[in-house]
Structures are given as C-alpha cells and as structure tokens.
C-alpha positions in Angstrom: -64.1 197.2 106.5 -67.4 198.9 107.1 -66.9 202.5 109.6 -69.7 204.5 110.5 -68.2 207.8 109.1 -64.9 208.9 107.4 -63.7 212.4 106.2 -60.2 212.9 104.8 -58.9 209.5 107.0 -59.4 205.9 105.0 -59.5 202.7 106.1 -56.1 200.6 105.7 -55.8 197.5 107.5 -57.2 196.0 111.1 -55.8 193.5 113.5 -57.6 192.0 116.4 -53.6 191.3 117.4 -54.6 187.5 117.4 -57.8 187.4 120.1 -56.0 189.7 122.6 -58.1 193.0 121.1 -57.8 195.4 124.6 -54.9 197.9 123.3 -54.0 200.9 124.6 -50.8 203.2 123.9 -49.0 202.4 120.7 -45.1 202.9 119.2 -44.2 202.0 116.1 -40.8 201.4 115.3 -39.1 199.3 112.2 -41.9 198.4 110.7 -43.6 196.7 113.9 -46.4 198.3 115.9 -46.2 197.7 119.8 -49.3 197.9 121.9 -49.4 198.3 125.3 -52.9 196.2 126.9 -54.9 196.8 130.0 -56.1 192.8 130.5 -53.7 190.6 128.6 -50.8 191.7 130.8 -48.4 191.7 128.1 -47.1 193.4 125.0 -48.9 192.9 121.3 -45.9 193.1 118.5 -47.4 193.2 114.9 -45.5 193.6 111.9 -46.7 196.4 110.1 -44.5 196.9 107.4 -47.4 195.7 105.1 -49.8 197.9 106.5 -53.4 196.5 104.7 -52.0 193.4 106.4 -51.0 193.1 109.3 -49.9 190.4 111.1 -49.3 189.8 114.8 -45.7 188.1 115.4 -45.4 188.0 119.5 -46.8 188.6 122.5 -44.6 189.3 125.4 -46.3 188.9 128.7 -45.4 190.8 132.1 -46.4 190.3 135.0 -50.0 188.4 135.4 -51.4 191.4 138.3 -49.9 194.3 136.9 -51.1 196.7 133.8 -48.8 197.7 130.8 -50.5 199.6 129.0 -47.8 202.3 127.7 -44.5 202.0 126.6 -42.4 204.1 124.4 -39.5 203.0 121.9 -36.7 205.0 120.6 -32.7 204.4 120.5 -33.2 200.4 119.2 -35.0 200.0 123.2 -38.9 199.7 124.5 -40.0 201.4 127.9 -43.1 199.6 129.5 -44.5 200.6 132.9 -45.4 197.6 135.3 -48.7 198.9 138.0 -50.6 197.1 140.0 -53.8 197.1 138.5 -56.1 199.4 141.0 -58.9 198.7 138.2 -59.8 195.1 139.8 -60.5 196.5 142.9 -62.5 199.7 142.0 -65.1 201.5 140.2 -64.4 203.7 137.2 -66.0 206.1 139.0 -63.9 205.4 142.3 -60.5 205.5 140.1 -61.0 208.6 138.4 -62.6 210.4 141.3 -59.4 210.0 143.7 -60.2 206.9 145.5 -57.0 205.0 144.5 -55.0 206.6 147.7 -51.4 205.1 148.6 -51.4 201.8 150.3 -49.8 199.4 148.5 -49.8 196.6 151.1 -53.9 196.1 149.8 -52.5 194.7 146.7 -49.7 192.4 148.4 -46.2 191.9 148.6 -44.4 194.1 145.5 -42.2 192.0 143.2 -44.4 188.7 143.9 -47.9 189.8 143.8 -47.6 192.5 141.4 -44.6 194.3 139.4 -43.9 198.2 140.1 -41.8 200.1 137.8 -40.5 200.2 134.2 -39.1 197.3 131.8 -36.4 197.6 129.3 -36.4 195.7 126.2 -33.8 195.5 123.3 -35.9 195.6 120.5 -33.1 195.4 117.7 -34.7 192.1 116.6 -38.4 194.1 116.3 -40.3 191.4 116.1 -38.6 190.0 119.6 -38.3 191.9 122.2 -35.5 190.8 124.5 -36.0 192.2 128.4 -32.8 193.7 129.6 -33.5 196.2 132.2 -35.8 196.7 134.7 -36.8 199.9 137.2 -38.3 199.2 140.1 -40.1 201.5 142.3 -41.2 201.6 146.0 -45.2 201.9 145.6 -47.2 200.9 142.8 -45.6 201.7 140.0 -45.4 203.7 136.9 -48.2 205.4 134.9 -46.8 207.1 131.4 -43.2 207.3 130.1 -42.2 210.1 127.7 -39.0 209.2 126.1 -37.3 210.0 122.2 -34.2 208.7 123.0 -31.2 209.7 124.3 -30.0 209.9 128.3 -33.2 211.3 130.1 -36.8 209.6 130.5 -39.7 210.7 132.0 -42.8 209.4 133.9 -45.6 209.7 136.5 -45.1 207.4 139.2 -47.4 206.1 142.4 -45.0 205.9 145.5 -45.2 205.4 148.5 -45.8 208.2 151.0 -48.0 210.1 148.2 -51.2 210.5 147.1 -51.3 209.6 144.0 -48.8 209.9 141.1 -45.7 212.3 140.7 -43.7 213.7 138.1 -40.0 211.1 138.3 -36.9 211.7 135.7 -35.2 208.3 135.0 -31.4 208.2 134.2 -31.3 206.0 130.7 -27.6 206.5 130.8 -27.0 202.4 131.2 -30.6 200.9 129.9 -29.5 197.6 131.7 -29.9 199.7 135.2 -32.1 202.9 134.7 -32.4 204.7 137.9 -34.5 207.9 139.4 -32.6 211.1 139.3 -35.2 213.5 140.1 -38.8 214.3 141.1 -41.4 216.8 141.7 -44.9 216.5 143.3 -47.8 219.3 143.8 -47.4 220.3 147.5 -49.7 218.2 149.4 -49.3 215.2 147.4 -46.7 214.0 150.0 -49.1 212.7 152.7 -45.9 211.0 154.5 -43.9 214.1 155.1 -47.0 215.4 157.0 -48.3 217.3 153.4 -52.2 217.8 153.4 -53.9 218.0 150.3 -56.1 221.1 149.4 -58.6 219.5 147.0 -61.2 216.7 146.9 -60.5 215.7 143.1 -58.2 213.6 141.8 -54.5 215.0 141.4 -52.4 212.8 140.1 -49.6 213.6 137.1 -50.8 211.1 133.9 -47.5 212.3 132.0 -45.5 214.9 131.3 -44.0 215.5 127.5 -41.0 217.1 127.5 -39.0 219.5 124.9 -36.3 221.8 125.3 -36.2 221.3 128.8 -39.5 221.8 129.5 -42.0 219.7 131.0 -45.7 220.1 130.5 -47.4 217.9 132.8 -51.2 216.8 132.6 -52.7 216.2 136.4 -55.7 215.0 135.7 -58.6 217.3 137.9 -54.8 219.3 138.9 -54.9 221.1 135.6 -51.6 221.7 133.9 -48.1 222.2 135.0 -45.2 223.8 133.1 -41.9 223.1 134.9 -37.7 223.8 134.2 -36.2 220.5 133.7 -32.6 222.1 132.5 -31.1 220.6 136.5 -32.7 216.8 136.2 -32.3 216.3 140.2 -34.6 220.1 140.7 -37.5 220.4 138.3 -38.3 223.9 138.7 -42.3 225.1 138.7 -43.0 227.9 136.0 -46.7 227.7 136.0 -49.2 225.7 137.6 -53.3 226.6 135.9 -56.4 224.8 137.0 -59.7 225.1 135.6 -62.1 221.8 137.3 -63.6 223.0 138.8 -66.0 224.5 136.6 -64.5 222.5 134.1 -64.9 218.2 134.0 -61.2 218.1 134.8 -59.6 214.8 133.8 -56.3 216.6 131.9 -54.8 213.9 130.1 -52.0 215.1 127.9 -50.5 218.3 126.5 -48.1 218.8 123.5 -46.2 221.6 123.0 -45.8 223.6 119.1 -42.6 225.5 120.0 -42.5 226.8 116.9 -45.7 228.6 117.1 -45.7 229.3 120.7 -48.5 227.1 121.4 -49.7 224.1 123.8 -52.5 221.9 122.7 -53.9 220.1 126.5 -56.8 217.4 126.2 -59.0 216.3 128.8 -59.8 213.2 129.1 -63.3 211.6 129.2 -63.3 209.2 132.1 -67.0 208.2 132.6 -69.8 207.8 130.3 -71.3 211.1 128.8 -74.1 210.7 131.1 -71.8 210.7 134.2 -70.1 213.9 133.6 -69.7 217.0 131.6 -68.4 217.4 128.3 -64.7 217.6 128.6 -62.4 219.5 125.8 -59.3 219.8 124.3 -57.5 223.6 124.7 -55.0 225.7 122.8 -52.8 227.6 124.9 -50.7 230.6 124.1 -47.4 230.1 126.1 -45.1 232.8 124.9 -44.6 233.6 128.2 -43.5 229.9 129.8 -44.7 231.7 133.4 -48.5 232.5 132.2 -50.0 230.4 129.9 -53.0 231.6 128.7 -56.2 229.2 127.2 -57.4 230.9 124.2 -59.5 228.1 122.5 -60.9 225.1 122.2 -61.3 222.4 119.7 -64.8 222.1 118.3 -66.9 219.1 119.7 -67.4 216.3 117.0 -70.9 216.6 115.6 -71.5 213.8 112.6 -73.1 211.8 114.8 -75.7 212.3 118.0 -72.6 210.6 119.9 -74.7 212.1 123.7 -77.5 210.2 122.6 -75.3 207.2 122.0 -73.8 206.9 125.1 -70.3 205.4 126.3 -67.4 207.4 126.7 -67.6 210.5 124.0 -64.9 212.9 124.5 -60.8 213.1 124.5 -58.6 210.7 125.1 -55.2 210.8 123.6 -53.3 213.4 121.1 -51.0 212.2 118.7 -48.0 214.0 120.6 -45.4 215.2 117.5 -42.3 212.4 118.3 -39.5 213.1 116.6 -39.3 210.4 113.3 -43.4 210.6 113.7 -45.7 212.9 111.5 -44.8 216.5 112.7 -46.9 219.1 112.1 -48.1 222.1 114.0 -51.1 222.9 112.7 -52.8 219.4 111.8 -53.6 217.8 115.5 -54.9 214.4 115.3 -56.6 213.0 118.4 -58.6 209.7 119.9 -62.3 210.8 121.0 -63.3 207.3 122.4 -66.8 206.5 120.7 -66.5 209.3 118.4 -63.2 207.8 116.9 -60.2 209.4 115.5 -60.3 212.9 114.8 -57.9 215.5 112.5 -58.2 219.3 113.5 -56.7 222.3 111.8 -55.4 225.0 113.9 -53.8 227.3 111.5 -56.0 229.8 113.4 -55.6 228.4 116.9 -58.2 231.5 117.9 -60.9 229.2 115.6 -59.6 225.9 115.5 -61.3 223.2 112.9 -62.2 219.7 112.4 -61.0 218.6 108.9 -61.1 214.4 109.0 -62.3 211.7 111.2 -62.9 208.1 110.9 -65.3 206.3 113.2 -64.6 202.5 113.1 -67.6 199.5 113.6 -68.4 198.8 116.6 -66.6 196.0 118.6 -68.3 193.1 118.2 -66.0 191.3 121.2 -65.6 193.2 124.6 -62.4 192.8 126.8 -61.9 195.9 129.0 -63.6 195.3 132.3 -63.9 198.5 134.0 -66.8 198.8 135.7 -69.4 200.9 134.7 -68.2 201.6 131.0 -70.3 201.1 128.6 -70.2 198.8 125.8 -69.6 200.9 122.9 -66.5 201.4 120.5 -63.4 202.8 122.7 -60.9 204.2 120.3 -57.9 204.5 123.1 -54.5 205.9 121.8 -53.1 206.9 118.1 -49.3 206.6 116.7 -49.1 208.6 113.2 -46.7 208.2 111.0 -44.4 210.5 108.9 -45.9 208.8 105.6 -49.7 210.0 107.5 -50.5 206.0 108.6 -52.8 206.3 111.7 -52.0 203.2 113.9 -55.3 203.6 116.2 -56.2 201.4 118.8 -59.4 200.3 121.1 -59.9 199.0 124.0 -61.5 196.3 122.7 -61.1 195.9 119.4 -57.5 195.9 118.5 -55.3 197.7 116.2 -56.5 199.3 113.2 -54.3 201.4 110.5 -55.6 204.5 108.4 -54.8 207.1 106.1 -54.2 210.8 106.6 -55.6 212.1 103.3 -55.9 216.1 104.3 -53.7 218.3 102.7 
C-alpha cells in the first residue's frame, strides 16, 4: 500500500473491516483485533492472526442511537461503553467546547431510545462475542473503560445531576452483574447538589489509567488529576494541575512509567488546526505523587507542512503500556490524526525524540460525520503488540497493521 511517509514503522496489512471503515479504540486479544466505531453502532472483530491479511469475521451491533467506540478486553471478557451519541445533535465545536451539559431527557427515554452504560461480552470464542453482562447507568452513559483484568474497572461516566463526565470504579467481581463501587468528580461538576462550576471550558474526565492504585485521570480543558484508589468506595485527590488556559487544553490520556518516575499526558486535537492552537503531548516528573511537575514536551511532527494541510493535526491517543502489550518506557508510540502514527524516544525525557512514523493514504471513503471536520486522513487510536505490530485505526478508513522496526 502506498503511505505518504514511513521512518522505522512498515506497512503490514489493511482492512476496511468489510465497508464499516469509522474505527476508533482498538484491543487485540487471541489473535482477533476488536474495534470500537463511532457510526456503525457496533463492534468490528477481525482475525488478525495472519496479520498481512486480515480478515473481518463479525460484527456485533449495539444499540442503533448510542456510540461504542471503546472497549477493553482482558481475563477471556470485552468491556464496551453504550452513550447516547451527543454528536448528532451538535457541533464539534459545541461538544468539545462544553456544550454537551446534563439533560438526558433531549435524547429520550434511556434503555429504549438510547443505551447508557457498559456491555460484557465472553469473548472465549474470539471471533464471537457472546453478551453476558450489562451496566447500566442513570444519565448518558459511559466514555472510556481502563481495565487489565482482574476485580476492579474503571471509567468516565455522564450522570445525571453533573456536568459532564466523572471518574466511576466498577466492581467486575461477577462480570454477569458489574456494579459502581465508587466515584469521584472535580467539585462543581455536581450541578444537582447545588455545585457551581468555576470555569467556562469543558471539564469532563475522558479516562483515567490506573497502576498501583493510582489513577491518572485526563479532563479534557480540566488538566490532569492524580488520585489514591487503594479504598475503591473514596478515591483520594493527590494532585490536580491545569495548564488551558494558556494552553489548547483538550487532555486526552496520560500513562504512567513507574519505573522511571515519569507520566507521559497528551492533549488531544479536537478541531481543525485552523480552529485552535497547537496542542502537545507532556512528560511529567511525578516522583512526588502530590506535585507533578511538566518538564517537556514531545517534538511537533515536521515531515510534512501538516498546518498547511489542514484537518485535525495534533494528538490523539498513546499507546498506554497494557500488561501482555508492547511495554516499554522509553519508546512512546502515539496517533497524531492527519500526521499519522508516531514513535518517540524519551530516554532523555528533558529532550524527547521522534524516531518512526508512518503516515497512511488518504481515505478515499468518508464515514465520520462530525460536523465541521475536515476531510482528511484521521488516524484515531493504536493497539501495539509485544512482537511491535501497530494495529492503528481511522476514522474513516479502517484498520491498518504495521511494524515497529526501531531498535
């Protein structure tokens, strides 16, 4: 396949995942890919074992008015979040910008007109995934799941009463019957007990990931939080650091390199590069869990005029170090939208470097609708392996797989 610029990262195999090409988040998990999607309402499963082929085996539809765009597997099980999909009714610009408030009555009667909440498949048969729990919640659902396995997941959830999303902790101690355990908000995000917000931005927790009991949460224009998760019915706050403005804002996701003491936090690029700064991706020093402290960030890919281009140029999604996936803490792969996937070296995280990209063809079918986007290559979300296959997707041109080939 043709790419408009490769260092270090080779082409594999590509999958428009049989028509329905608008992926999003993606597992992988004996030897099939899943992909969440933001218009098919449903779940892509492609059998990846064969990875210069591969081959879609199933689709598995949820509800017809509600996203599903992210999911996680681990433990033989698939997590999917069910949201009424706030996208058909606004703007890019109005969604991003804090415009989605809490009134979930606009979107009709929950359970009938739209599904809220999180899905529980049995995936031991991977190319059929067999639904046997579901989590419903009172609002408009569920955002991001992190979960590796084990009793405790976690997600951002849209309730009632509140702003916009909070952090939730989901008991996965019987998958057939998951149930909320815990939750924590930014104070003012509870408008219905009498809370008042003190910004004008969009706050609103996209996820949180979550190792050795702590939580690093990504709020979007609120910055980053770093909580105690040790009690699962009190998160406690440790730190709480915004920076938009002066900065774009948009935080998207933040891994944590335990090992080295480090966080790596993207923000992501919401709007077209004409519509809003430059956003960035940040190391942080958190030796001390109370006062993390931004000491770089990555450097802006420059192979291509990609401001002159257009579309969305700028972060989206880090590869985020899950156990039985390519670990590493110093190679950071990320999504950049139109600028494609990107490989970063941060063995000096004072002077972080770019050592690989690949930049795949642009779609030549377009099925994200957002409003206002434009209609240029959308590289969306990135699975890596522990044998360095890149499962990339777009949001409009389906699944494609690559090859780490950086030392």
């Amino acid at each position: 396949m043709d790419n408009e610029g490769a260092r270090n990262i080779e082409f594999v195999g590509h999958t428009d995942q049989g028509g329905r090409g608008d992926g999003v988040q993606v597992m992988v998990a004996r030897g099939h890919a899943y992909v969440g999607t933001r218009v098919s309402r449903g779940v892509m499963v492609t059998d990846v074992r064969d990875p210069r082929n591969p081959k879609p085996v199933n689709f598995v539809p949820t509800h017809p008015k509600s996203v599903c765009m992210h999911l996680q597997t681990a433990d033989d099980l698939l997590l999917q979040i069910q949201e009424a999909d706030q996208r058909a009714l606004l703007t890019a610009q109005e969604y991003y910008g804090g415009a989605a408030k809490v009134d979930s009555s606009r979107f009709g009667k929950r359970g009938e007109d739209y599904a809220a909440g999180m899905n529980v498949f049995d995936i031991k048969d991977p190319a059929n995934p067999r639904k046997i729990g579901f989590l419903e919640v009172e609002g408009l659902g569920l955002h991001r799941i992190w979960w590796v396995g084990g009793r405790y997941a976690y997600a951002s959830a849209l309730l009632d009463g509140f702003t916009d999303h909070i952090f939730i902790i989901i008991d996965m101690a019987d998958p057939t019957k998951p149930r909320e355990c815990g939750r924590w908000w930014i104070p003012g995000q509870n408008a219905a007990a009498g809370e008042t917000p003190t910004w004008t931005n969009r706050y609103a927790l996209h996820h949180a990931i979550v190792v050795d009991d702590f939580a690093y949460g990504s709020w979007r224009d609120g910055g980053l939080t770093i909580m105690d998760v040790k009690d699962k019915s009190a998160p406690k706050l440790l730190a709480h650091r915004v920076w938009c403005p002066p900065f774009g804002g948009g935080t998207h996701n933040a891994v944590p390199l335990h090992d080295r003491n480090l966080l790596v936090v993207a923000d992501e690029a919401t709007l077209n590069i004409d519509k809003q700064p430059l956003k960035h991706t940040w190391v942080f020093d958190i030796r001390e869990k109370s006062n993390p402290v931004s000491i770089s960030t990555m450097p802006t890919p420059s192979d291509q005029d990609y401001v002159k281009m257009g579309g969305q140029f700028g972060p989206h999604n880090l590869h985020e170090n899950r156990p039985g996936s390519f670990q590493s803490s110093t190679t950071i792969f990320a999504t950049w939208q139109s600028a494609g996937v990107r490989a970063f070296d941060i063995s000096n995280p004072f002077r972080p470097e770019e050592v690989g990209y690949f930049v795949p063809p642009q779609p030549t079918k377009w099925a994200e609708p957002l409003r206002g986007r434009a209609k240029i290559r959308h590289t969306a979300d990135l699975f890596v392996g522990q044998d360095g296959l890149i499962y990339a997707t777009d949001y409009d041109a389906g699944l494609y797989i690559l090859q780490w080939k950086g030392a």
